[in-house]
C-alpha positions, 0 to 999 in steps of 0.5 A, a space after each residue: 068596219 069600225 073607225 080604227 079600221 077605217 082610220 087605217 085605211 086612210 093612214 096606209 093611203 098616205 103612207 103614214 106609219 102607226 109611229 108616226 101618228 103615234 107621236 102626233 097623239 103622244 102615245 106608243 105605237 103599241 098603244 097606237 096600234 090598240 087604238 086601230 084593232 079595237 076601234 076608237 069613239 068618234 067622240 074621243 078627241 084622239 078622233 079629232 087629232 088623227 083626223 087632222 094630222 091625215 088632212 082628212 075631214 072626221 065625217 070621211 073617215 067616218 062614212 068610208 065604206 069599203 063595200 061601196 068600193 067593190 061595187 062601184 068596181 062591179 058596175 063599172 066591170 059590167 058595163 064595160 064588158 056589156 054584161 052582167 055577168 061578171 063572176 065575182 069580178 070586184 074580188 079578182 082585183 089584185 092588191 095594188 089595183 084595190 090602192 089605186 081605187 082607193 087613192 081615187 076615191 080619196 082624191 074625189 073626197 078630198 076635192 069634195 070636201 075643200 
């Protein structure tokens, strides 16, 4: 998962639109839109401003990985079924309850990082 795509994660979880950060960085939404598809350097300083403008700190957006979510899911399944069997339980989720894990998971990051 490369950094527009994590960017983007962050941004649905806020329910903040492609316009919206467009106008923060003073680009097009199209333009926008390149940024997350393509991928963004975390050096370039478009990095800084989205990152400020989601309240989130550049090192979280950068070290999100989404597989940890899945497993973290798997575990818990399996302990709470007391098995280790669990038959690709982590990817029968449904969309809305892969959201709420993600907004946990933001909640915890952000609490980590005040």
């Amino acid at each position: 998962m490369h950094l527009g795509e994590k960017i983007k994660v962050f941004r649905e979880l806020k329910n903040i639109s492609q316009k919206g950060l467009a106008n923060v960085l003073g680009i097009s939404q199209q333009a926008y839109s390149y940024l997350e598809k393509n991928g963004l350097d975390s050096s370039d300083k478009k990095f800084d401003i989205i990152a400020n403008a989601l309240s989130i700190k550049k090192e979280v957006i950068e070290s999100f990985d989404e597989q940890k979510i899945f497993q973290q899911n798997y575990y818990n399944h399996a302990i709470e079924n007391n098995t280790n069997n669990c038959n690709n339980c982590a990817f029968q989720q449904n969309g809305q309850e892969l959201i709420l894990i993600l907004k946990e998971m933001l909640l915890e990051l952000k609490e980590k990082n005040k």
